[in-house]
C-alpha positions, 0 to 999 in steps of 0.5 A: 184165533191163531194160526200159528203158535206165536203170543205176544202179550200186548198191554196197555199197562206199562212197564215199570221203569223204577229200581226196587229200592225206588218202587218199595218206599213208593210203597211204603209212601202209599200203604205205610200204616198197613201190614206188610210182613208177618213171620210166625215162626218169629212172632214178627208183625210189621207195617211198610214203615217198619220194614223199611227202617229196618231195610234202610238200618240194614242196607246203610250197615252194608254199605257202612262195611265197606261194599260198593255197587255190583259186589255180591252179597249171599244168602244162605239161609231159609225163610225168616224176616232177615232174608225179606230185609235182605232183599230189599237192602241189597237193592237199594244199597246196588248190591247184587243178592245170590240166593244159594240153595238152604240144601246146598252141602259144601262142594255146592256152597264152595262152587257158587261162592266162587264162581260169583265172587261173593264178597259178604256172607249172610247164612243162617246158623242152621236149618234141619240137617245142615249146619250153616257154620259148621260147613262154611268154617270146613271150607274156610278154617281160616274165619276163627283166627280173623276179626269180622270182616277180614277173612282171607281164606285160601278156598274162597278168595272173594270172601271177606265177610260173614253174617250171622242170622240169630246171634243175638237170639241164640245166646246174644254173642255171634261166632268168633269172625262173625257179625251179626245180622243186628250188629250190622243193622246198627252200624249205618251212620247219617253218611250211609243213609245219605249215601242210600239216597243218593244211590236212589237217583243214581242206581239204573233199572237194568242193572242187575240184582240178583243172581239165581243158581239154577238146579244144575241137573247136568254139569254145574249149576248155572247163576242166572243174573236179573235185573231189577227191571226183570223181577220188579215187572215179572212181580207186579204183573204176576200180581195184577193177574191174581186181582191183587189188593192192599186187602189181600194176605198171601201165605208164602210157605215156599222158599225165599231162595227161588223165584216163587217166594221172592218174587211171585211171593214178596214183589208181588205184594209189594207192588200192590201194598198186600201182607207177606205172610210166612207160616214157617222156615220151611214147609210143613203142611199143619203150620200153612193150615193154621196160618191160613186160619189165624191170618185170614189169609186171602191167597196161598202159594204152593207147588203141587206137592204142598197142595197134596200134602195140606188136603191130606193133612189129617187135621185138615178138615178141622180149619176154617179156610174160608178166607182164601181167594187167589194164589199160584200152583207151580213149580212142576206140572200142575195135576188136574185132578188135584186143581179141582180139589184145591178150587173144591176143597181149600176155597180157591176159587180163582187160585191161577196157574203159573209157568215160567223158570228162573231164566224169564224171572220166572213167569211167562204165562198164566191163568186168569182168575176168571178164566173158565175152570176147564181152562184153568185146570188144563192149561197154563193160561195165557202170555204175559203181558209184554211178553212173546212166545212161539213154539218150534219144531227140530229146525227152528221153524214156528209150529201151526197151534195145536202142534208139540214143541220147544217153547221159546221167549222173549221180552223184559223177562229174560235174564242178562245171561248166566253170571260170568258164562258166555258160552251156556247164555249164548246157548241158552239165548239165540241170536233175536233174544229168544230163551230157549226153554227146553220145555215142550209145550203146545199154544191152541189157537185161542192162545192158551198153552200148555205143558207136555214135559221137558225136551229131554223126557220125552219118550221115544217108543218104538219110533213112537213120541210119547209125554209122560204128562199125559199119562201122568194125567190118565193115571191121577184119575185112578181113586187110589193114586195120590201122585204119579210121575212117569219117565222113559227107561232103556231097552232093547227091543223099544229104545225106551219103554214107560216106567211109573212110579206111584204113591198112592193115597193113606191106607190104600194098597194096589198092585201093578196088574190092578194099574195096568188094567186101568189103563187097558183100553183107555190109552194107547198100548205103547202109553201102558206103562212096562214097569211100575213101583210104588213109592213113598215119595219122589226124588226132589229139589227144595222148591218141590221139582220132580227129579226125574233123571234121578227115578230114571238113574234108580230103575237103570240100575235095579233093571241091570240095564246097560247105560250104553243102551241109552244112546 
């Protein structure tokens, strides 16, 4: 029993100390014959050994180019196999990969190719909306009047050169100052792939790999640099925590760009000689669903919101979900309610919770695949092993358990900082090493924790803290409700008052005194919310994260509220 909210997760389960490169063909040296990758939406099915030759073909052709240790290479691109090889290549050939958002438009785009200094480019030609080529040629008219591989262009003075995913699928030819992602895979000579073996021995687990924009909410975003230490150890315990096995599927239908899909999702199996399955390019509810059928998948990923939206898929109930066992829930607060639907409707039974963000590679806690359902359905879990957490209050002190604060962590999971940022790391990292979260968050005393919100929603109300997490809890309960988010709003009188915004389920219909009524006598008078809308859907990012400073941007402006009143 604690008796203050400080973790640390004690194991006798060693680190890791291998690059991926080196721990992926350990991989393929003990589970060669089995699946390792199947991507439907590209009639893709291969075993370890086959996604190494093409991970080796891949990162011999890169090097074949001209790039050398620490040079930045990025990813533009949404789910397929290019971006699985990708990952790996630039890891063994000591290159560090920068996921850029598939949603990024091009101010983004310019901003995160600079401010890494990328010099090679590998996108996609397009995804929904966006076209990848068109944008990158806006910024860089220069690439139409260049051979591969020699762009000079005065808005992106890194850049040198492009590769296009799907040339030779989408009529054989890539664009004019292109390669293609198949003519760089064959350009590695026997000097390439010797030198691939020779970077095995000299390449360092601490090196980084990997840089990560995060959302950038406030000001620009911010490119959180990991290592191969980092996502490596985060991938494979996260993997021990599910009961992992050469035997297990996992449905991966979020994004490869972030955490949840290279890591929870890739490293993850890897590390335990499992099969990466993707149902598509990005989500869509009916493609997971039949995924899950037809690759008897054993473990399926999702953030709250993809879990919604495949029990309400009407189809739903036509698929035979019987294989499922395991996955992860996270990304955003994980609502109770549509756990025990999940665990009761979808056969997860030991589908766990995971918390963690970009920063701590992400993940810091989670829950057991034994833990009792109470406990899984209300809590984030436990600490991770090797890792620490305390929470805090206002002057840094730890709190006794039970007790609302910032959490903060610490150990192998933490970022080197953010990419070329000295000041916002120093803020970000203390002194001692410990992350600063920005979350607010509880530990019991049996060491279970638990999310209240962020630091920066938490509801002032007349002197009263409120988190919105709770009452979004209390309001799922309501038969009607499909999902809820809930956020302060300015006045005068109160500093801040509550605002919901609900979407309710198919075919339902309510009114706001029906809400309010519900609410009546089961929360706290200043937790019933003052005003409420019902919506659609909610502002997001790709990787399913609520926005809520966006709804509170909307409301302020519908409500004639001044600005300054948020003061």
């Amino acid at each position: 029993m604690l008796n203050q909210s400080y973790v640390h997760g004690a194991s006798d389960d060693p680190l890791i100390g291998q690059t991926i490169g080196v721990n992926f063909d350990e991989a393929v040296a003990r589970w060669g014959a089995r699946e390792a990758l199947v991507v439907r939406h590209q009639n893709i099915r291969w075993t370890y050994t086959e996604l190494q030759k093409k991970v080796d073909a891949f990162a011999a052709g890169l090097l074949a180019l001209g790039l050398e240790t620490g040079d930045r290479v990025g990813i533009w691109s949404p789910n397929n196999s290019e971006w699985v090889v990708t990952q790996f290549a630039t890891a063994k050939a000591g290159l560090v990969l920068v996921n850029i958002n598939p949603a990024y438009r091009i101010s983004e785009l310019e901003y995160a190719l600079n401010k890494v200094g990328c010099k090679t480019l590998i996108l996609a030609a397009s995804f929904k909306s966006s076209d990848y080529i068109g944008m990158i040629k806006e910024i860089a008219p220069e690439v139409g009047h260049c051979a591969p591989g020699a762009l000079d262009a005065k808005r992106l003075t890194s850049l040198k050169t492009l590769i296009q995913i799907g040339g030779a699928q989408i009529g054989g030819e890539a664009e004019s100052g292109f390669f293609t992602f198949e003519d760089v895979a064959g350009r590695g000579s026997d000097a390439e792939h010797d030198q691939l073996q020779v970077l095995a021995g000299e390449l360092q687990f601490d090196d980084p790999i990997n840089i990560q924009f995060t959302s950038g909410t406030t000001g620009f975003p911010k490119g959180a640099t990991l290592t191969h230490f980092n996502i490596l150890n985060n991938g494979y315990f996260v993997g021990e925590a599910m009961k992992l096995t050469p035997e297990d599927r996992l449905c991966i239908p979020v994004p490869l760009y972030h955490c949840f899909g290279m890591v929870l999702g890739n490293l993850a199996c890897t590390t335990h000689g499992a099969a990466m399955i993707y149902p598509g390019e990005g989500f869509e509810p009916l493609s997971v669903l039949e995924t899950v059928e037809a690759e008897k998948c054993t473990g399926l990923h999702g953030v709250p919101t993809m879990f919604i939206a495949e029990l309400d898929h009407p189809d739903f109930a036509k698929f035979d979900l019987r294989s499922l066992r395991t996955g992860i829930m996270a990304g955003s607060p994980c609502p109770i309610e549509v756990m025990k639907r999940v665990i009761g409707e979808m056969n997860l039974s030991e589908i766990t919770i995971a918390y963690g963000m970009t920063e701590t590679s992400p993940v810091s806690f989670q829950s057991g695949t034994d833990d009792p359902l109470e406990r899984r359905v209300s809590t984030v879990g436990r600490i991770m092993p090797h890792v620490e957490v305390k929470i805090i209050d206002d002057d840094g002190r730890i709190l006794p358990p039970g007790e609302t604060g910032e959490l903060l962590t610490r150990g192998y999971s933490v970022m080197q900082g953010y990419w070329n940022d000295e000041e916002r790391s120093a803020e970000a990292i203390d002194s001692a090493g410990w992350m600063h979260t920005g979350d607010l968050a509880t530990i019991d005393a049996q060491g279970y924790g638990n999310i209240v919100g962020r630091v920066k929603d938490m509801v002032i109300r007349g002197g009263e803290n409120v988190y919105p997490r709770e009452i979004e809890e209390y309001l799922y309960r309501h038969p009607k409700i499909q999902d809820v988010q809930v956020f302060g709003v300015p006045d005068q009188r109160f500093g801040e008052v509550i605002c919901a915004w609900i979407a309710l389920s198919k075919g339902e219909s309510a009114t706001e005194e029906e809400i309010i009524e519900f609410c009546k006598g089961q929360i706290a008078h200043y937790k019933i919310p003052a005003y409420i809308r019902f919506v659609d859907d909610f502002p997001m990012t790709v990787t399913g994260k609520i926005q809520k400073f966006v709804m509170r941007d909307a409301m302020i402006e519908e409500l004639g509220l001044a600005v300054e009143e948020t003061a």
